[in-house]
N, C-alpha and C positions, 0 to 999 in steps of 0.2 A: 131343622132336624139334621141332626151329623149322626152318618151310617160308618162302621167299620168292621169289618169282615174280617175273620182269621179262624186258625184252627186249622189251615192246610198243613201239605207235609210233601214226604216223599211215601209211597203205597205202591206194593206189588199189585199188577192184575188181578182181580176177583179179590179182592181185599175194601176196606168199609175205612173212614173217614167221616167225622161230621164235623160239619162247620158253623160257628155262632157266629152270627151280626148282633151287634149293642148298637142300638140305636136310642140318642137323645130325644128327647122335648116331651111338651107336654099330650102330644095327639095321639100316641100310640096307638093305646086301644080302637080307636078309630080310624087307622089305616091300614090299609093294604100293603105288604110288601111282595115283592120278588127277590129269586136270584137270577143271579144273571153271569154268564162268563167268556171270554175272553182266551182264544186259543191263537199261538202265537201264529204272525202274519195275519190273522184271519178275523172277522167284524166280530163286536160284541154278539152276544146271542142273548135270550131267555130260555131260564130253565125250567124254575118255575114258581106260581105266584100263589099268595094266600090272602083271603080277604079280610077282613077286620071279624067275620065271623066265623072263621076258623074254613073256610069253605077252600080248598086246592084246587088247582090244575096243573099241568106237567106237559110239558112240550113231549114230541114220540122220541127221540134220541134218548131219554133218561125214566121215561116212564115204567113204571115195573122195579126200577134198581136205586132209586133216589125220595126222599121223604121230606117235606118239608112241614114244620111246624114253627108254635111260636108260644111265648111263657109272659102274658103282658105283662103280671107283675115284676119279673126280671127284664121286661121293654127289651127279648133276645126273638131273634127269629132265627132258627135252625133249618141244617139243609145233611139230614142222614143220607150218606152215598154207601149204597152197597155196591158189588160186584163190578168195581170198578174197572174200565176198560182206558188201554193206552191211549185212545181219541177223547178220554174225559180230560186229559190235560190239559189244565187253563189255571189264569187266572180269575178265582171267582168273586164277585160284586155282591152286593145288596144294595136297593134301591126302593122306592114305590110307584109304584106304575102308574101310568095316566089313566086317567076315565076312560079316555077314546080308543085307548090301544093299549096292552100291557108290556109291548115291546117299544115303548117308549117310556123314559121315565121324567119327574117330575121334580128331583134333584141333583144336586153337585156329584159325580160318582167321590164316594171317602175308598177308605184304602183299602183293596183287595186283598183274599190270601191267594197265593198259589198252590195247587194243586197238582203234583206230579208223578202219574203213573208210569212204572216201569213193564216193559213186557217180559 
């Protein structure tokens, strides 16, 4: 599976942004994916994951303001950011999570977009 994220930008605070992953192969529908991101100097994080059956969860830093879905037949997993705040600036991933932990994942990270809010 090759994951690649884009759709980022530059975005005023309190301002919306969505970002698609296209992800290869033939498992889709049967996976799980996450996003995940990446704020400079600072560890990857997870934001948040979706299961093969449509089921989410959302870490508390983005909950309330962040959406995440997914269109198997376009193989895209989406991640709508509303009311974007200056500390959401990252680079953001897509990935799919491990069984054991969702803040681990279980391929090669592909190419991230960047996300960059102004205050």
């Amino acid at each position: 599976v090759q994951l690649q994220a884009y759709g980022g930008g530059l975005v005023q605070a309190g301002g919306s942004l969505r970002l698609s992953c296209a992800a290869s192969g033939s498992t889709f529908r049967r996976d799980d994916f996450g996003w995940y991101r990446q704020a400079p100097g600072m560890t990857r994080e997870l934001v948040a994951t979706i299961s093969s059956g449509g089921s989410t969860n959302y870490e508390d830093l983005v909950k309330g303001r962040f959406t995440i879905s997914r269109d198997n037949a376009k193989k895209t997993v989406y991640l709508q950011m509303n009311s974007l705040k200056p500390e959401d600036t990252a680079v953001y991933y897509c990935n799919i999570p491990h069984n054991i932990s969702p803040h681990w994942v279980t391929k090669s990270w592909g190419r991230g977009t960047l996300v960059t809010v102004s205050s």
